[in-house]
mmCIF file as gemmi writes it, N, C-alpha and C atoms, coordinates in Angstrom:
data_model
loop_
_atom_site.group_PDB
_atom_site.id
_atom_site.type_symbol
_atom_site.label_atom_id
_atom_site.label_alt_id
_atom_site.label_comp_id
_atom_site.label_asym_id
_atom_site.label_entity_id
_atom_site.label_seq_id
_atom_site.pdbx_PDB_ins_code
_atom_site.Cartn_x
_atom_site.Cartn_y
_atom_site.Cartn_z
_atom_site.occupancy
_atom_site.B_iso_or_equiv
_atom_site.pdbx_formal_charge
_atom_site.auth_seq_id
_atom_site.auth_asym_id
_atom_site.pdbx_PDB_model_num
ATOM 1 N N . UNK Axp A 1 ? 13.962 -8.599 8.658 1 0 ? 1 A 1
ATOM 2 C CA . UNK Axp A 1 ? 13.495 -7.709 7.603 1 0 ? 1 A 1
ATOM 3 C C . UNK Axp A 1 ? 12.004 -7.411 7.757 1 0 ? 1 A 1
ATOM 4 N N . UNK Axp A 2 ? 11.401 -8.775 8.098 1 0 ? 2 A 1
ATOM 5 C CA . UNK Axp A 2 ? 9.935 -8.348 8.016 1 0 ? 2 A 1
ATOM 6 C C . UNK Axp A 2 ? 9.393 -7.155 9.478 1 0 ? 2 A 1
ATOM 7 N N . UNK Axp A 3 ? 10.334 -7.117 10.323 1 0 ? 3 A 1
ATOM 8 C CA . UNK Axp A 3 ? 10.109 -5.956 11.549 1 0 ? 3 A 1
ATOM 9 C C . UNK Axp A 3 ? 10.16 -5.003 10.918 1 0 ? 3 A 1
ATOM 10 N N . UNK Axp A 4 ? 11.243 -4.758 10.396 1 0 ? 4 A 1
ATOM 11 C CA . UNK Axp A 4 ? 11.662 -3.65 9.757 1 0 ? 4 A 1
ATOM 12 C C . UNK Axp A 4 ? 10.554 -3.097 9.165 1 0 ? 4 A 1
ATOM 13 N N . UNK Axp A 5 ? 9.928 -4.02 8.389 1 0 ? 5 A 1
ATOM 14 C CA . UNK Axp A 5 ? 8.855 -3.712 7.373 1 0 ? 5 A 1
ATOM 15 C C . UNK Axp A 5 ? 8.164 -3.302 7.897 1 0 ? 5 A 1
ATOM 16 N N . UNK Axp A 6 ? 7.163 -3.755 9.409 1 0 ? 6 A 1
ATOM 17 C CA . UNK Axp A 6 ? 6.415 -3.655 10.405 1 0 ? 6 A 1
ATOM 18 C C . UNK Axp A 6 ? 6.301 -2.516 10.809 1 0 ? 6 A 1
ATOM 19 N N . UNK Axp A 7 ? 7.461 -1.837 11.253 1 0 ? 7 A 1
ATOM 20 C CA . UNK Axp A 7 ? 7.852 -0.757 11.624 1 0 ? 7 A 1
ATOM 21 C C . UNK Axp A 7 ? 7.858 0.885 10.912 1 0 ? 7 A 1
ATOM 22 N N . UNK Axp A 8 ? 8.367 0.316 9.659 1 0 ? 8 A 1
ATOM 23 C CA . UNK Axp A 8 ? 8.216 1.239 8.614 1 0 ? 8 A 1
ATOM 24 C C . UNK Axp A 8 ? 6.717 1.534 8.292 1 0 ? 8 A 1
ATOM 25 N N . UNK Axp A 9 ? 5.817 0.447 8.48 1 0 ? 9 A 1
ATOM 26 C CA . UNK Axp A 9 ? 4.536 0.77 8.178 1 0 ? 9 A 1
ATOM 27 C C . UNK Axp A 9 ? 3.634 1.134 9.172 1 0 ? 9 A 1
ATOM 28 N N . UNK Axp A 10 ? 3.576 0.886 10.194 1 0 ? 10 A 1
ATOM 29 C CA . UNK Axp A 10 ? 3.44 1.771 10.843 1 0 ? 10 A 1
ATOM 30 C C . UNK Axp A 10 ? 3.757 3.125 11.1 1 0 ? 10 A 1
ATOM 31 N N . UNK Axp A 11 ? 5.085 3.776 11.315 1 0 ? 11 A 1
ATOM 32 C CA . UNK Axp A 11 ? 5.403 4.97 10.84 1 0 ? 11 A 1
ATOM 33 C C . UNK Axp A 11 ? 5.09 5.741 9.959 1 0 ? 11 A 1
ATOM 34 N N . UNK Axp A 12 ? 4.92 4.747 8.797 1 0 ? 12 A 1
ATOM 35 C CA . UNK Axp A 12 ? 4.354 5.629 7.521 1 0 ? 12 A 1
ATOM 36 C C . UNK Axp A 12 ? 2.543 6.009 7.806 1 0 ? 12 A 1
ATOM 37 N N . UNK Axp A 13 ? 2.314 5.114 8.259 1 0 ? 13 A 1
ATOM 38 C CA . UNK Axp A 13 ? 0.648 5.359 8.405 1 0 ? 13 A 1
ATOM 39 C C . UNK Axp A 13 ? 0.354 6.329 9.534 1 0 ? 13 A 1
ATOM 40 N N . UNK Axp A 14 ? 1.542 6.654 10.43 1 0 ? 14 A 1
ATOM 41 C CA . UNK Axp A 14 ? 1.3 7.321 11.48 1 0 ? 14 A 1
ATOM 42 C C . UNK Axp A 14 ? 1.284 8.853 10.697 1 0 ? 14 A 1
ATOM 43 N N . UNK Axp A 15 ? 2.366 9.012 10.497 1 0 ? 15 A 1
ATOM 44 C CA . UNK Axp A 15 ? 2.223 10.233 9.273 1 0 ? 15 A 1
ATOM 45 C C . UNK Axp A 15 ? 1.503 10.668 8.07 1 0 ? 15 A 1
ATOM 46 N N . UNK Axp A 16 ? 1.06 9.529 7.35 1 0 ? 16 A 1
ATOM 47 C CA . UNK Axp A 16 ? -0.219 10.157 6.673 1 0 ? 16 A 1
ATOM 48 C C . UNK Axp A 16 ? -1.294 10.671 7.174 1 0 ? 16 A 1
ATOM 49 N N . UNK Axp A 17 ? -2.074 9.886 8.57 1 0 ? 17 A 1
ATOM 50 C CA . UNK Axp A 17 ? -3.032 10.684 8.895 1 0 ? 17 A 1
ATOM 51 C C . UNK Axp A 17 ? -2.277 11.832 10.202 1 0 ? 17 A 1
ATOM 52 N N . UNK Axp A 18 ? -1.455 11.924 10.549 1 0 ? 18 A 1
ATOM 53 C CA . UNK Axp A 18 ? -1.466 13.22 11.143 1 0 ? 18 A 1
ATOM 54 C C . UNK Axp A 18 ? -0.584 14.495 10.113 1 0 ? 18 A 1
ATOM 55 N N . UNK Axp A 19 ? -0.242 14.555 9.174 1 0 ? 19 A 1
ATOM 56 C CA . UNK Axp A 19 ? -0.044 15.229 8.347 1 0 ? 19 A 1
ATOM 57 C C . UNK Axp A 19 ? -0.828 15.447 6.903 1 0 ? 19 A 1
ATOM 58 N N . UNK Axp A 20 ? -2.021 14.655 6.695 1 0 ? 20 A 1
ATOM 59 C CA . UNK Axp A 20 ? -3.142 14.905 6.581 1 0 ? 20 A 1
ATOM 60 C C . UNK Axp A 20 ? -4.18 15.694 6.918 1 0 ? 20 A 1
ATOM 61 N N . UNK Axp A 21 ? -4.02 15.519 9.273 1 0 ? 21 A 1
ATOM 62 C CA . UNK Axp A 21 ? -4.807 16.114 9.756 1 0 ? 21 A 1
ATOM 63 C C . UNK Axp A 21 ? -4.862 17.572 9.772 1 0 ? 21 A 1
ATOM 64 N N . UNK Axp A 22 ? -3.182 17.807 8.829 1 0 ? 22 A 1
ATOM 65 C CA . UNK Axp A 22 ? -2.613 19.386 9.413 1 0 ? 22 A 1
ATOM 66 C C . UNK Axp A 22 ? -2.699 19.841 7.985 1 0 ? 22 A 1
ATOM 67 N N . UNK Axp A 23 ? -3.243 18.993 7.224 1 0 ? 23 A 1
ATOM 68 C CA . UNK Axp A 23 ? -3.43 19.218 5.36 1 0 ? 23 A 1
ATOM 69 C C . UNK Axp A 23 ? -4.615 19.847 5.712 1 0 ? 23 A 1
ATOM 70 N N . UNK Axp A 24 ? -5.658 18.996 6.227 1 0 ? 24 A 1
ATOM 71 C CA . UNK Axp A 24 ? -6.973 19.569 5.969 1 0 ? 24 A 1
ATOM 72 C C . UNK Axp A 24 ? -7.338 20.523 6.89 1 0 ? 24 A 1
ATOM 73 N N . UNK Axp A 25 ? -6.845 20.654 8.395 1 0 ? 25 A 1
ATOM 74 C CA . UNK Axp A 25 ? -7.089 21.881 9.05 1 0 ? 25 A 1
ATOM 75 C C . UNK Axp A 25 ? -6.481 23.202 8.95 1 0 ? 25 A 1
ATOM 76 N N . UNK Axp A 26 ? -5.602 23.195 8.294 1 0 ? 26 A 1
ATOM 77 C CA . UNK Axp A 26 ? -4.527 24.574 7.889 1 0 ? 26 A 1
ATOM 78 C C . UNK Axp A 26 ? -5.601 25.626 7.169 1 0 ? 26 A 1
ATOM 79 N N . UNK Axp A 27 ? -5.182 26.768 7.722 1 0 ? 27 A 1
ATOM 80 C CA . UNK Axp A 27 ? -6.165 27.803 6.93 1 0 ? 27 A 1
ATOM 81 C C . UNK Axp A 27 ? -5.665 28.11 5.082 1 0 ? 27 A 1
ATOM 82 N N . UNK Axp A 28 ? -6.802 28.665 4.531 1 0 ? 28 A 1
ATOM 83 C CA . UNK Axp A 28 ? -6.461 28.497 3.394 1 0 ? 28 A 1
ATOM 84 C C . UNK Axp A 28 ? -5.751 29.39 2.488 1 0 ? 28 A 1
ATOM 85 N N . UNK Axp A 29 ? -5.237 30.244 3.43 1 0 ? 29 A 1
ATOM 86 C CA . UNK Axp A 29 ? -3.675 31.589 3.361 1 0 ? 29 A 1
ATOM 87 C C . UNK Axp A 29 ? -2.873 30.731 3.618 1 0 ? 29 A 1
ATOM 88 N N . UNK Axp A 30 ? -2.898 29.991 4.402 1 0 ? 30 A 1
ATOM 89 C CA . UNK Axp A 30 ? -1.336 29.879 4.854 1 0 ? 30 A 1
ATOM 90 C C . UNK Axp A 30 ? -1.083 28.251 3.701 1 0 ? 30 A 1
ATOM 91 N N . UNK Axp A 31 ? -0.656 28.588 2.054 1 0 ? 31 A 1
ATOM 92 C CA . UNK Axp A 31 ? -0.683 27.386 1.126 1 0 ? 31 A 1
ATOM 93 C C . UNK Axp A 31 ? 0.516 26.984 1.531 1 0 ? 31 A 1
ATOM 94 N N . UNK Axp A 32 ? 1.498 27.866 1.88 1 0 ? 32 A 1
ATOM 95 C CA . UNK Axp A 32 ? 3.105 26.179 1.684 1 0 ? 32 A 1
ATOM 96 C C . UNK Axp A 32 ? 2.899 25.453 2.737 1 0 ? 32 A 1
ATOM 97 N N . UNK Axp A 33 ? 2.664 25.908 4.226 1 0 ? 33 A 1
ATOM 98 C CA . UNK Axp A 33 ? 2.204 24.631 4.952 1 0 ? 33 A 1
ATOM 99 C C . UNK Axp A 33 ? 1.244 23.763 4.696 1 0 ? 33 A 1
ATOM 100 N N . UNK Axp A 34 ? 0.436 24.396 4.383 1 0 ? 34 A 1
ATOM 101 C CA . UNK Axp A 34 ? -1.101 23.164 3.453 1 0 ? 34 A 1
ATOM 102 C C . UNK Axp A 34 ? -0.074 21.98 2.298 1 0 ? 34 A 1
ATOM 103 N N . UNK Axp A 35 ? 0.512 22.798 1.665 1 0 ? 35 A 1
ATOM 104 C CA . UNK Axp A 35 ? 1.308 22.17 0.713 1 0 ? 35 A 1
ATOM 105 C C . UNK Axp A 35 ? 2.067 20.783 1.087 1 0 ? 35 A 1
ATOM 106 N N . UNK Axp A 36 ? 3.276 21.887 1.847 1 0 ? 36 A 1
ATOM 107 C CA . UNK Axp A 36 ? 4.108 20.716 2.696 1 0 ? 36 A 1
ATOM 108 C C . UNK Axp A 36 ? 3.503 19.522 3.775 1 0 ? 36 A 1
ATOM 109 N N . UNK Axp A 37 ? 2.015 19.925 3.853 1 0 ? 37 A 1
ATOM 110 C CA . UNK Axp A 37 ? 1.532 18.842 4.541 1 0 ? 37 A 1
ATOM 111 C C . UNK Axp A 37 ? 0.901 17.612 3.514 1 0 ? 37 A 1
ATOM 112 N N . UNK Axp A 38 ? 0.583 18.093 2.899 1 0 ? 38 A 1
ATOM 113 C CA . UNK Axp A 38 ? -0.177 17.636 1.795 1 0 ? 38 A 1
ATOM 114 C C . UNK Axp A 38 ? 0.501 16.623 0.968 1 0 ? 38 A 1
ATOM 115 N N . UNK Axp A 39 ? 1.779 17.015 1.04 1 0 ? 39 A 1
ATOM 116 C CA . UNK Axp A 39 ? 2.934 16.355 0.147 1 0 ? 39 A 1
ATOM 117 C C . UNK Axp A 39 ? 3.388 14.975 1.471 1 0 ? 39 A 1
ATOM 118 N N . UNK Axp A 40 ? 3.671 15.834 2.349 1 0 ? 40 A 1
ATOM 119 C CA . UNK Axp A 40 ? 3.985 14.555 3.348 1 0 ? 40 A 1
ATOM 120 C C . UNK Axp A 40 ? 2.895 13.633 3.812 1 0 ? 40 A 1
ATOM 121 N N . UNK Axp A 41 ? 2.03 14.041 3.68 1 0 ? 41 A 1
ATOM 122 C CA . UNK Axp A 41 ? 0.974 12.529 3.793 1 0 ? 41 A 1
ATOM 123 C C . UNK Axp A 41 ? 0.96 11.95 2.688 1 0 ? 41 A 1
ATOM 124 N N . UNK Axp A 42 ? 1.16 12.223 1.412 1 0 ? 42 A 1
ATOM 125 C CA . UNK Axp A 42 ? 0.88 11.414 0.577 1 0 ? 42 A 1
ATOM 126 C C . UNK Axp A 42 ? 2.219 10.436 0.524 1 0 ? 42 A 1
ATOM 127 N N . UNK Axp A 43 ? 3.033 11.045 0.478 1 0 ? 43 A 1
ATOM 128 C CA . UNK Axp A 43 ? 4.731 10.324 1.212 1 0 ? 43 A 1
ATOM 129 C C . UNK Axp A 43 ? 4.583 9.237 1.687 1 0 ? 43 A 1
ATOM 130 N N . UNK Axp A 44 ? 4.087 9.375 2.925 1 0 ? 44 A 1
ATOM 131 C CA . UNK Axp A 44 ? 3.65 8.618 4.178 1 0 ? 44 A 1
ATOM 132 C C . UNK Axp A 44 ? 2.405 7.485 3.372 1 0 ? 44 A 1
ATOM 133 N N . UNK Axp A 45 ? 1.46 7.405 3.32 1 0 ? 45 A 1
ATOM 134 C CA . UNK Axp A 45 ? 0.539 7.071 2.284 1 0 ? 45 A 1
ATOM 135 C C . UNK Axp A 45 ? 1.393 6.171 1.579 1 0 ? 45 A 1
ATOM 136 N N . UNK Axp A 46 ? 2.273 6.432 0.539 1 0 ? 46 A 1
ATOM 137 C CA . UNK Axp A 46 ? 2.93 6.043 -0.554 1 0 ? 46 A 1
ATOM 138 C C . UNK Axp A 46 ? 3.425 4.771 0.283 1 0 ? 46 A 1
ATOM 139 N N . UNK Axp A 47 ? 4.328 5.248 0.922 1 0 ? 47 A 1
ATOM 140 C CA . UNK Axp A 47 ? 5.31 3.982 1.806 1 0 ? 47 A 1
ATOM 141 C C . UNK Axp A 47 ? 4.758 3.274 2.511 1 0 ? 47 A 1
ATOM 142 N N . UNK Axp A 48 ? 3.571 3.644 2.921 1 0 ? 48 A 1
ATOM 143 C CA . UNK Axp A 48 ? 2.735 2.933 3.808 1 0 ? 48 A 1
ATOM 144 C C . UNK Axp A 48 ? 2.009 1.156 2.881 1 0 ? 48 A 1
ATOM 145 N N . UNK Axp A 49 ? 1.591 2.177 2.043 1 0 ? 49 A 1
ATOM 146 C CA . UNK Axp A 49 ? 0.798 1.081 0.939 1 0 ? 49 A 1
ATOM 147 C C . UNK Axp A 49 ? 2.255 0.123 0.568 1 0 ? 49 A 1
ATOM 148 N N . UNK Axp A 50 ? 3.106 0.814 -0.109 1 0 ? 50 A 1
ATOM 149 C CA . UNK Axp A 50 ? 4.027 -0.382 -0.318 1 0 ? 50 A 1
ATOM 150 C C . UNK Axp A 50 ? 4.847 -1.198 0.429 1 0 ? 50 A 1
ATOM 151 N N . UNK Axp A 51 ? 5.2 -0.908 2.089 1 0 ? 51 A 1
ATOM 152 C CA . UNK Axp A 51 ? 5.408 -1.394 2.846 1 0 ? 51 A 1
ATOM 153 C C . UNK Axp A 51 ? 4.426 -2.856 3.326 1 0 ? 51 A 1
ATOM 154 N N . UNK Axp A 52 ? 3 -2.354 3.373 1 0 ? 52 A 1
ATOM 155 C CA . UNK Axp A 52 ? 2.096 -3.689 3.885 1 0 ? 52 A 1
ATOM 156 C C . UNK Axp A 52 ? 1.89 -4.134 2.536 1 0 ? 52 A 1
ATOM 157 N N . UNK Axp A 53 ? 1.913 -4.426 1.705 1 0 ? 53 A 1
ATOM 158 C CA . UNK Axp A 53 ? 1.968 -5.599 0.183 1 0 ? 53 A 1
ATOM 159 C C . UNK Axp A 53 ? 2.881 -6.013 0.501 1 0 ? 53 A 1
ATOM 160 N N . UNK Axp A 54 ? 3.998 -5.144 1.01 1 0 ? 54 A 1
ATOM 161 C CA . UNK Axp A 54 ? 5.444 -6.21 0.46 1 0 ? 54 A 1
ATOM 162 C C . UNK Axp A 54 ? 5.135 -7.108 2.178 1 0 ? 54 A 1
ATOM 163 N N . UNK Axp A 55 ? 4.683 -6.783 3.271 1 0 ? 55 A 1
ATOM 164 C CA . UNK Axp A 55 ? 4.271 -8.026 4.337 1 0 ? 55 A 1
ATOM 165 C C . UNK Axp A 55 ? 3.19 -8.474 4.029 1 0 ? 55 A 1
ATOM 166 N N . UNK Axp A 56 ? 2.411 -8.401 3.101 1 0 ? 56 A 1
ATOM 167 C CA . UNK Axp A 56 ? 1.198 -9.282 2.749 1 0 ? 56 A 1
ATOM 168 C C . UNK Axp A 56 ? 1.748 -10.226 1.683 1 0 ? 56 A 1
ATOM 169 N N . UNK Axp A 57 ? 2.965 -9.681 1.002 1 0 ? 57 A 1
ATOM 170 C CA . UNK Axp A 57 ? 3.399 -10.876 -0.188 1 0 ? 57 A 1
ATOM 171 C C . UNK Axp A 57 ? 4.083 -11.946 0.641 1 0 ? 57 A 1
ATOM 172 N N . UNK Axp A 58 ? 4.733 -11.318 1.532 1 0 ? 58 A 1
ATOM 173 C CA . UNK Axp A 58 ? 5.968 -12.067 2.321 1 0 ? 58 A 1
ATOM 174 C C . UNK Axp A 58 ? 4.647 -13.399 3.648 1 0 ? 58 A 1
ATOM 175 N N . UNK Axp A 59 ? 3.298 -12.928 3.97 1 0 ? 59 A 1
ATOM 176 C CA . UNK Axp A 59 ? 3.027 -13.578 4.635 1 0 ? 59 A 1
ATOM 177 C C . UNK Axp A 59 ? 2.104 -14.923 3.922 1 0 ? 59 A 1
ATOM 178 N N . UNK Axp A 60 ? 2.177 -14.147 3.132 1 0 ? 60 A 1
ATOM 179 C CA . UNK Axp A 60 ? 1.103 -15.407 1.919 1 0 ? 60 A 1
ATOM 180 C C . UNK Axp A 60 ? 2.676 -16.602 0.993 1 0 ? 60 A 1
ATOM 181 N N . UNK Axp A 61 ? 3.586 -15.976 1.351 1 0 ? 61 A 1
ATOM 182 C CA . UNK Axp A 61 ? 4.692 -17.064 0.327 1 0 ? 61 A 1
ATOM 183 C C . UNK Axp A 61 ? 5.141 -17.991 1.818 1 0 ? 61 A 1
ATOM 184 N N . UNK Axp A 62 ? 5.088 -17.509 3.18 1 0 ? 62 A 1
ATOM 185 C CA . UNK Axp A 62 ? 5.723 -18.275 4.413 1 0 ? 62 A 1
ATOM 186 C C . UNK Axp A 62 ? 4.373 -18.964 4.751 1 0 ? 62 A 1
ATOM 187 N N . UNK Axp A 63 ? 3.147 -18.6 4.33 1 0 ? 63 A 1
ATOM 188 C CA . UNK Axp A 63 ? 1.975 -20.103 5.249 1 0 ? 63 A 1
ATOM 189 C C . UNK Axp A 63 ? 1.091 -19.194 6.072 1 0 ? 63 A 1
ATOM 190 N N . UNK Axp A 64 ? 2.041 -18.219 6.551 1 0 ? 64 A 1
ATOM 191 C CA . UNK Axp A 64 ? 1.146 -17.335 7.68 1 0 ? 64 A 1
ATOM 192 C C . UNK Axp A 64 ? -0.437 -17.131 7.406 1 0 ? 64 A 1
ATOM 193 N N . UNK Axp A 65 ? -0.521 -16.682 5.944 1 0 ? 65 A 1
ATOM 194 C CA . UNK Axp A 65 ? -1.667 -16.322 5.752 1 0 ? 65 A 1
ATOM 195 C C . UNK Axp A 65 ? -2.147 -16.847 4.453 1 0 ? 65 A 1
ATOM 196 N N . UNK Axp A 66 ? -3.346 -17.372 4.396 1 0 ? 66 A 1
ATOM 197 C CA . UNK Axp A 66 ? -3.887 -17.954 3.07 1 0 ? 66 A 1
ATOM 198 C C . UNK Axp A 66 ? -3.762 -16.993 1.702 1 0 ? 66 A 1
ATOM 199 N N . UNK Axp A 67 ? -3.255 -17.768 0.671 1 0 ? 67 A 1
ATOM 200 C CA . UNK Axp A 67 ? -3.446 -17.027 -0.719 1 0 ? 67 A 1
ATOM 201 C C . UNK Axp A 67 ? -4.449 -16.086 -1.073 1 0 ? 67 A 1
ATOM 202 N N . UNK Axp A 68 ? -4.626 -15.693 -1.53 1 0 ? 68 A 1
ATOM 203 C CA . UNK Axp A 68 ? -5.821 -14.509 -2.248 1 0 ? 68 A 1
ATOM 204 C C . UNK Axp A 68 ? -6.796 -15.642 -3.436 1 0 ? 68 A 1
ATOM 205 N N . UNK Axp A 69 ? -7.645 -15.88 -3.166 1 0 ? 69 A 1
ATOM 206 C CA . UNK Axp A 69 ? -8.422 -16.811 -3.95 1 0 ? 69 A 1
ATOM 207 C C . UNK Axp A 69 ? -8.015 -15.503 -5.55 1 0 ? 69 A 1
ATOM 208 N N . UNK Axp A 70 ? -7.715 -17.022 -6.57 1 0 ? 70 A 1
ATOM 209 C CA . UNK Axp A 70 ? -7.221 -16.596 -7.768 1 0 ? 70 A 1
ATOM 210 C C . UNK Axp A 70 ? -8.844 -17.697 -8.574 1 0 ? 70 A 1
ATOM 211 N N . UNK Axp A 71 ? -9.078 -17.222 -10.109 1 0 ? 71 A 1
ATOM 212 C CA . UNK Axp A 71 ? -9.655 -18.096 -10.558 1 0 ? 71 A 1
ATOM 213 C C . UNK Axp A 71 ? -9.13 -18.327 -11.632 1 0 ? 71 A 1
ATOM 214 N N . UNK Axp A 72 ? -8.63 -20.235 -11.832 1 0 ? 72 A 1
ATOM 215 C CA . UNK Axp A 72 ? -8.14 -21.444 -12.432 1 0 ? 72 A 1
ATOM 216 C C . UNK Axp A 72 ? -8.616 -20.749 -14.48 1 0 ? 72 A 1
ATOM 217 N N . UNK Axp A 73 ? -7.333 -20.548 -14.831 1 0 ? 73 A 1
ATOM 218 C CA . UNK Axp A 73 ? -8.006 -20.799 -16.83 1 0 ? 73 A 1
ATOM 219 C C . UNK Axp A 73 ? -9.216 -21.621 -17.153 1 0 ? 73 A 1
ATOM 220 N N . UNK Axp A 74 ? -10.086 -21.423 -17.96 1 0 ? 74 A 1
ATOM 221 C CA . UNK Axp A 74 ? -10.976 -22.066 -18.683 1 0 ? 74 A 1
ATOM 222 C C . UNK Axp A 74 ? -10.396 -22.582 -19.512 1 0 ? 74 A 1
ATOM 223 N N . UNK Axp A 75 ? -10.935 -24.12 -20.436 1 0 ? 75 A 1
ATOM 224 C CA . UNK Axp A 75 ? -10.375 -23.896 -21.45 1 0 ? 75 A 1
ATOM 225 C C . UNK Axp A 75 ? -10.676 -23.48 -22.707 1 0 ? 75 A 1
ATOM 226 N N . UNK Axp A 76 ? -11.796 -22.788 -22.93 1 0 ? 76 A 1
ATOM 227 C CA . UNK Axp A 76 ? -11.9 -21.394 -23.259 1 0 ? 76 A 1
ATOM 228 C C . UNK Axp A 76 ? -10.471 -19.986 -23.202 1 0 ? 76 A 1
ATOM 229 N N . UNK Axp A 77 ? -10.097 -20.103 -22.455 1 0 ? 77 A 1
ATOM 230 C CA . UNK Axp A 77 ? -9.148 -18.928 -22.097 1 0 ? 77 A 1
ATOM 231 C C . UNK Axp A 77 ? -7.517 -19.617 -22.796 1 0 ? 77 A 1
ATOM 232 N N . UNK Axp A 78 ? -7.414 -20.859 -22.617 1 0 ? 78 A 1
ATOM 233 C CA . UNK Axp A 78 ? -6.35 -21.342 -22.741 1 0 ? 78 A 1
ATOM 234 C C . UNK Axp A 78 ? -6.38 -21.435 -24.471 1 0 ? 78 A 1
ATOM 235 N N . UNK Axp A 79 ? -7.452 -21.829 -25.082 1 0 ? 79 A 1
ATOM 236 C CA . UNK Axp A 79 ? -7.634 -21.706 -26.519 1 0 ? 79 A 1
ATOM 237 C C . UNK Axp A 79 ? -7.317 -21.137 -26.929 1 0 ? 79 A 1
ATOM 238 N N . UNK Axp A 80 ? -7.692 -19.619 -26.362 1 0 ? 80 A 1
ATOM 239 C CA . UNK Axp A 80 ? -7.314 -18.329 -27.144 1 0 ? 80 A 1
ATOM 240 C C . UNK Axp A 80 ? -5.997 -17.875 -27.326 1 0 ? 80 A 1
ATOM 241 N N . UNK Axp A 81 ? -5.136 -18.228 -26.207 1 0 ? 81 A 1
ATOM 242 C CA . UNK Axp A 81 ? -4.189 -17.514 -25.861 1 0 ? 81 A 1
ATOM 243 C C . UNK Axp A 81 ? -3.192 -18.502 -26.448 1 0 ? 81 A 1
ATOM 244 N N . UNK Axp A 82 ? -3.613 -19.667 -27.156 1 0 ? 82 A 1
ATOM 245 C CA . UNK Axp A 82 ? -2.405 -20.853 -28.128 1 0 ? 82 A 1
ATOM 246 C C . UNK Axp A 82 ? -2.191 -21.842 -27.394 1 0 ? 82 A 1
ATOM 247 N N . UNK Axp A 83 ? -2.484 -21.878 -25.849 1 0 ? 83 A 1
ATOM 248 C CA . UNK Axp A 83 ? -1.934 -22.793 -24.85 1 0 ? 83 A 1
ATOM 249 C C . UNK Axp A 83 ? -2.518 -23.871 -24.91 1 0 ? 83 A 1
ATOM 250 N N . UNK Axp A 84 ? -2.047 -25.298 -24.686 1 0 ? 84 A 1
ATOM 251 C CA . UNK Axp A 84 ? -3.23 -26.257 -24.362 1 0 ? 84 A 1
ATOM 252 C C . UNK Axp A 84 ? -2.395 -26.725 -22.772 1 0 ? 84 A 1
ATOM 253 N N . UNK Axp A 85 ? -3.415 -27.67 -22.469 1 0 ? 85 A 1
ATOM 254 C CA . UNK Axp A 85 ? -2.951 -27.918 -21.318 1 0 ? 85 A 1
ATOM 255 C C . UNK Axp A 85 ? -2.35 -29.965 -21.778 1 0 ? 85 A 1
């Protein structure tokens, strides 16, 4: 699954910036290709971003890669919210 993922994200990133590149160089008569490019990079973009979270969630729960430094409740924070520890 996680190739898969690999794969997909790459692809997707391959297509945002070259359908991007054809967003921003298209003349500014010719709008449905500007359009249709415009739409498909952000596509691409879209899947791209959610493709590498979902291998950045998957590499931080297997060891591969260290957690995202989080910061620990106060207990200040825990007061407020009814909790004790």
């Amino acid at each position: 699954m996680t190739k898969l993922l690999a794969i997909l994200n790459v692809i997707a990133w391959a297509g945002f910036w070259a359908f991007g590149y054809i967003a921003l160089t298209t003349h500014s008569h010719n709008t449905k290709d500007m359009m249709t490019a415009a739409i498909l990079a952000a596509l691409g973009g879209a899947v791209g971003m959610w493709a590498y979270l979902r291998l950045v969630r998957y590499s931080e729960a297997t060891g591969y890669a260290k957690p995202a430094n989080r910061v620990e409740k106060t207990h200040l924070e825990e007061d407020e919210n009814g909790e004790s520890a």
